[in-house]
C-alpha positions as a Markdown table, in Angstrom:
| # | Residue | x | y | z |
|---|---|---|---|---|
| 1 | Unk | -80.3 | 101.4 | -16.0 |
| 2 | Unk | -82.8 | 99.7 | -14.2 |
| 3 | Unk | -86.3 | 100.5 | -14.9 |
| 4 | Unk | -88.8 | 101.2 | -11.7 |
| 5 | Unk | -92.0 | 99.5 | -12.2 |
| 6 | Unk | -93.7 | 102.5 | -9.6 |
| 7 | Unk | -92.3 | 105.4 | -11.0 |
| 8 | Unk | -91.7 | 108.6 | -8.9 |
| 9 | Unk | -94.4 | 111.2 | -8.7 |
| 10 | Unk | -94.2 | 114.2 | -10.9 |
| 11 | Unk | -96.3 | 116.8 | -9.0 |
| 12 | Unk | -97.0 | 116.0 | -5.0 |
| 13 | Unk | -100.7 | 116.4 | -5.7 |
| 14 | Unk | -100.4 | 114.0 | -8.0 |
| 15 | Unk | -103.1 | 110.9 | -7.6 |
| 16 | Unk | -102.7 | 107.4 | -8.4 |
| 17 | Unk | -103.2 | 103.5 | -7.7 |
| 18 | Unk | -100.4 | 101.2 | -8.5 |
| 19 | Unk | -98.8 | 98.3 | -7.7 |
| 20 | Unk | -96.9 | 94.8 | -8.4 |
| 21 | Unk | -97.9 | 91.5 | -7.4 |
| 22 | Unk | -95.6 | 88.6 | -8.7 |
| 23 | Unk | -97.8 | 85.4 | -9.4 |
| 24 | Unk | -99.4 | 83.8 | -13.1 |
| 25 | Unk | -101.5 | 85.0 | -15.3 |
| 26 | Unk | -104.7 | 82.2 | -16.3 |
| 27 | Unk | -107.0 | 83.8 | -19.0 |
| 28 | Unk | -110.8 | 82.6 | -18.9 |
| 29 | Unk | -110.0 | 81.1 | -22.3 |
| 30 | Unk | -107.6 | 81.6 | -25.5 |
| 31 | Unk | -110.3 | 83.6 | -27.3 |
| 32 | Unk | -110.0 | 85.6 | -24.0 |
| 33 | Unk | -107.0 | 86.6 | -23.1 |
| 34 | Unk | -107.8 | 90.1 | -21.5 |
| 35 | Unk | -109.7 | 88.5 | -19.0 |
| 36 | Unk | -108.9 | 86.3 | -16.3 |
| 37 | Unk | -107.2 | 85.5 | -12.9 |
| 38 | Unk | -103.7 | 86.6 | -11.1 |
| 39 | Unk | -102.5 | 83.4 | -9.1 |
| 40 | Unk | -99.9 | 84.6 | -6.8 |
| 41 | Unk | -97.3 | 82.6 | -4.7 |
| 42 | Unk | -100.1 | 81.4 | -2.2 |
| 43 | Unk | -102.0 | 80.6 | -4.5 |
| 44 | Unk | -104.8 | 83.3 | -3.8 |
| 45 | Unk | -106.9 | 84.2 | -7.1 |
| 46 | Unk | -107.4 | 87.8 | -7.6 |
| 47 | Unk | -110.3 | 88.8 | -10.5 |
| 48 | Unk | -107.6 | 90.6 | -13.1 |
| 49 | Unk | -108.4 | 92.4 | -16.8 |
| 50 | Unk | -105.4 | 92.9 | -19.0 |
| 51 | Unk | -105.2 | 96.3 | -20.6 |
| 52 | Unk | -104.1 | 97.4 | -24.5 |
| 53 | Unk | -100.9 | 97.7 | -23.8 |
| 54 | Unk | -99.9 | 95.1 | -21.6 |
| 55 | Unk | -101.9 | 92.8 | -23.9 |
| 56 | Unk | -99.8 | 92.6 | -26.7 |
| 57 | Unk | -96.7 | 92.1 | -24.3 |
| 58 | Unk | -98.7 | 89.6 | -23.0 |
| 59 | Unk | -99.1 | 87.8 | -26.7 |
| 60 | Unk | -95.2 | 88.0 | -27.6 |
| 61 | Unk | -93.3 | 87.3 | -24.4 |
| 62 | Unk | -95.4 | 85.8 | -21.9 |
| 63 | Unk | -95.4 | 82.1 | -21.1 |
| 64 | Unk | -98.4 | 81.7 | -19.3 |
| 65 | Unk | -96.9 | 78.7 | -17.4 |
| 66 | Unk | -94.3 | 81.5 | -15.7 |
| 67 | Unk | -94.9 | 83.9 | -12.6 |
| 68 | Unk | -93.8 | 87.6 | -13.8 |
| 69 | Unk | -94.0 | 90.8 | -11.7 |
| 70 | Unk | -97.2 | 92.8 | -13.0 |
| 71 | Unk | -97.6 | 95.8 | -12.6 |
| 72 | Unk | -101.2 | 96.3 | -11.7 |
| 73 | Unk | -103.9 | 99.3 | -10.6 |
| 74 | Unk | -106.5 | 98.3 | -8.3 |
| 75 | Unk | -110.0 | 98.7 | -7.4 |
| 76 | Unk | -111.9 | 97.3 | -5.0 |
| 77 | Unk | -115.5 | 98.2 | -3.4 |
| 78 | Unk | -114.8 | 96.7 | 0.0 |
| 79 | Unk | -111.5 | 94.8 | 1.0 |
| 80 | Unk | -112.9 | 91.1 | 0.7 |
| 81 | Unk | -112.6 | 91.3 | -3.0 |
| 82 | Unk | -109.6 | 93.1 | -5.3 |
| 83 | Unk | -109.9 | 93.6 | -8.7 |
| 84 | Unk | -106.8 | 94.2 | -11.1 |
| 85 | Unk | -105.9 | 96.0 | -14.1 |
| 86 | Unk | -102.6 | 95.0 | -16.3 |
| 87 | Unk | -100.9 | 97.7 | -17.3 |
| 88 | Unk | -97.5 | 96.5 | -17.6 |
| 89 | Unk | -95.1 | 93.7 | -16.9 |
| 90 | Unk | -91.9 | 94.3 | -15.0 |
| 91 | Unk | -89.1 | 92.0 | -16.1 |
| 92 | Unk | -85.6 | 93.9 | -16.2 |
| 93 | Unk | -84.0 | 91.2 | -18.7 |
| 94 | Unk | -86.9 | 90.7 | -21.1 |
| 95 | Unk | -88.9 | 93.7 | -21.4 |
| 96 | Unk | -86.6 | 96.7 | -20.1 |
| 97 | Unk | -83.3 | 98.5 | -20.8 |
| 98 | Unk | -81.2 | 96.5 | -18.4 |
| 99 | Unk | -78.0 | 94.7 | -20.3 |
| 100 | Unk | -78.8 | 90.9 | -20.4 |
| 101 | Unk | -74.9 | 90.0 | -19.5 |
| 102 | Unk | -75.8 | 91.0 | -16.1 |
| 103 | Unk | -75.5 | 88.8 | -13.7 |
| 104 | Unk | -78.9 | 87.2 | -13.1 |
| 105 | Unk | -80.0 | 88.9 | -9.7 |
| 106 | Unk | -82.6 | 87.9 | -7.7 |
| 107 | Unk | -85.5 | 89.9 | -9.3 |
| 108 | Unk | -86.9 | 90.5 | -5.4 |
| 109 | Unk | -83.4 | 91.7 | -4.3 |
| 110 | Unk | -83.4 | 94.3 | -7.5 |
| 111 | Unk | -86.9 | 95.5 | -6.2 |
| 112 | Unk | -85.3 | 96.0 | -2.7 |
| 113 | Unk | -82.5 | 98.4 | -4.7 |
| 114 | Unk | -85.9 | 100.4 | -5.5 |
| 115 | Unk | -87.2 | 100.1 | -2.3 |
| 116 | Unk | -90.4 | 98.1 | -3.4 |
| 117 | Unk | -91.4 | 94.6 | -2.6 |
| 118 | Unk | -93.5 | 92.3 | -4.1 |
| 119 | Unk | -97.6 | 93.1 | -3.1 |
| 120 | Unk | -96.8 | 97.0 | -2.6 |
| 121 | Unk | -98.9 | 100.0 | -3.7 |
| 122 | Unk | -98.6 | 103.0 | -3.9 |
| 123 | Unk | -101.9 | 105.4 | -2.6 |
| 124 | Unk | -101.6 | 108.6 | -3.5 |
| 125 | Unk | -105.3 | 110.4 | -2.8 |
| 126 | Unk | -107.7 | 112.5 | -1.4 |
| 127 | Unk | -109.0 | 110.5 | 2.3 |
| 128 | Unk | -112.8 | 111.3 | 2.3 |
| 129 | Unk | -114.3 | 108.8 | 4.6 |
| 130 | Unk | -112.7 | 107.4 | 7.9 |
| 131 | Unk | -114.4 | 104.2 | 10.2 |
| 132 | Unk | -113.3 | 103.6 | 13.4 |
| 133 | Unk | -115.3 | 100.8 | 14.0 |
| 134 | Unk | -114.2 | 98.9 | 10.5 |
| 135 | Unk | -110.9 | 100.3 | 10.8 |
| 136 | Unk | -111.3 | 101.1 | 7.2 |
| 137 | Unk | -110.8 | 104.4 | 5.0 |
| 138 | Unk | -111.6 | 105.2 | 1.7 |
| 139 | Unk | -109.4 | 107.1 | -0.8 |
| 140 | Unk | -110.4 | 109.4 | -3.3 |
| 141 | Unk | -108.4 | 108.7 | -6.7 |
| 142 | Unk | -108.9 | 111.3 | -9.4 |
| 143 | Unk | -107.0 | 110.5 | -12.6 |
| 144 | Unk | -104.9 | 113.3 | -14.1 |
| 145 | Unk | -106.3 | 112.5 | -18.2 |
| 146 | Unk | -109.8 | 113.6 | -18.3 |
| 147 | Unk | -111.2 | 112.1 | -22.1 |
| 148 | Unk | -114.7 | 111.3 | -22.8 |
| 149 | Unk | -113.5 | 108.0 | -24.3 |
| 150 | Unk | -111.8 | 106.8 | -21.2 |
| 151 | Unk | -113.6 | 105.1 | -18.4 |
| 152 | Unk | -110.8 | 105.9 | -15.7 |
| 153 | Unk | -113.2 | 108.1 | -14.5 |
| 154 | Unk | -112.5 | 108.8 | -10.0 |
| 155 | Unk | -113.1 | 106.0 | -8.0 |
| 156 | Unk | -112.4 | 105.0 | -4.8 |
| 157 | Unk | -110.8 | 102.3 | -2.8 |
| 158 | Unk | -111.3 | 100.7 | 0.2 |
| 159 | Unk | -108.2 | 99.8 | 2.4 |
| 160 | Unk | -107.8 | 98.4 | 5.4 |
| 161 | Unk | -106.1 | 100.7 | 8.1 |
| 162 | Unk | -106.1 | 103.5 | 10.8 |
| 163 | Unk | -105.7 | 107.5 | 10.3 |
| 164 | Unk | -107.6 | 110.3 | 12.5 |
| 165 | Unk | -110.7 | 112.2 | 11.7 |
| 166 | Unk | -108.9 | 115.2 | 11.8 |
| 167 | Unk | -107.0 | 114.5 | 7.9 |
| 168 | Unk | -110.5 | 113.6 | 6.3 |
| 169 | Unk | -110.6 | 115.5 | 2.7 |
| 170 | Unk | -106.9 | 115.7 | 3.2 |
| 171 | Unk | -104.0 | 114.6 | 0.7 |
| 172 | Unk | -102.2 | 111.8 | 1.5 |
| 173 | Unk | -99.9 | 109.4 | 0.3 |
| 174 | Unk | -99.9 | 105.5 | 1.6 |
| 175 | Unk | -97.6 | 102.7 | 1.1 |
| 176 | Unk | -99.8 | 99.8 | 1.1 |
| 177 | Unk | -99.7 | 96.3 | 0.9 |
| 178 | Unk | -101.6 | 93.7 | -0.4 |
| 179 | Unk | -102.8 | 90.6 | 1.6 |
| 180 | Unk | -105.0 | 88.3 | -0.1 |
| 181 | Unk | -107.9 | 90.2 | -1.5 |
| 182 | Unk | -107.3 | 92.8 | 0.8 |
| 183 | Unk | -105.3 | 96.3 | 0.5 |
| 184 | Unk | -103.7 | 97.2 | 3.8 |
| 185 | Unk | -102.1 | 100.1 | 5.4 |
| 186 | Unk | -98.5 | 100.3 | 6.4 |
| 187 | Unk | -97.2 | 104.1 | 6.5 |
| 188 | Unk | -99.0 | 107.3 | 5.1 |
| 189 | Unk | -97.4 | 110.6 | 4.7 |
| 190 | Unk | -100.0 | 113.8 | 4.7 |
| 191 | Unk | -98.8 | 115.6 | 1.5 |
| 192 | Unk | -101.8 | 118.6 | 1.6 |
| 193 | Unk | -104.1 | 119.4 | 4.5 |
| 194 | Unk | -108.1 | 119.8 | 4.0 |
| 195 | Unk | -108.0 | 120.1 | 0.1 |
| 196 | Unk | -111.8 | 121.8 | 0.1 |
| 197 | Unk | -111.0 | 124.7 | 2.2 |
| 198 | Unk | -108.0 | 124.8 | -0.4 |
| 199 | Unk | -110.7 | 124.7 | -3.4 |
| 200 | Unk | -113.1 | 127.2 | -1.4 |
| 201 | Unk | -109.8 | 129.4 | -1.5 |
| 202 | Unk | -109.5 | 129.2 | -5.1 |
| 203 | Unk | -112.9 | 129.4 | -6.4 |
């Protein structure tokens, strides 16, 4: 079976940042090989750190003179410059469960049969700031594993993109894709409306 790179969500409140950009992966140096640059089909440099897991797939399969699909989380602090963490590498022949007698597919036609695309993310959030001028929104990400030892503490991200006033501190989910060092809005789907009256409810 083939292995989606984005998974489906598990609970519709669920928050994440994820995404897979196809392109190289050039490490500052071979002492440091968690750090470094994604070079993608255009050529654009994106600022990328390669986590744990990925790493070691990184030291046994990985020829570093070959483009791969990554599978990547971003963060950003405006949306002139992206920042990438590795946390996986999507290759359906090498890496997953996917019979290597199969016919060798185009791996951007098997990412069609997933509905994904090379550069897409998926958004899934809380919207908490909205500007018109910009055309620019922020989303609230809040990580479902809360350990004092992890740093994936919230964040936000900026993306480039429209939605009204009315859906700020909303739940939404966007499909997103990258351009450049930019993350930029294509369709969003309101999964839960106003999310603090919903917390004022609760508490």
């Amino acid at each position: 079976m083939l292995k989606n790179p984005i998974p489906k969500v598990t609970n519709r409140l669920q928050h994440r940042a994820i995404g897979i950009i196809n392109g190289k992966f050039t490490p500052l140096s071979n002492e440091q090989l968690n750090r470094g640059f994604l070079i993608d089909n255009k050529d654009e440099k994106i600022e990328t750190v390669v986590l744990g897991k990925a790493l070691s797939l990184l030291k046994k399969h990985i020829d570093l003179n070959k483009s791969y699909y990554w599978i990547v989380y971003p963060k950003n602090k405006n949306t002139q410059n992206l920042h990438l963490q590795v946390a996986g590498i999507w290759d359906p022949y090498q890496l997953n469960d996917f019979p290597n007698d199969s016919p060798k597919t185009n791996f951007s036609k098997l990412l069609e049969e997933l509905d994904l695309k090379d550069n897409y993310f998926s958004v899934r959030g809380e919207l908490v700031f909205v500007n018109t001028q910009k055309k620019e929104i922020i989303i609230k990400i809040c990580p479902a594993i809360k350990s004092k030892n992890l740093k994936n503490k919230n964040f936000k991200l900026v993306i480039k993109g429209e939605l009204s006033l009315e859906l700020l501190h909303s739940f939404v989910s966007l499909d997103i894709n990258r351009d450049g060092n930019s993350l930029q809005l294509i369709n969003y789907e309101v999964i839960e409306k106003n999310l603090s009256k919903i917390t004022r409810m609760r508490a």
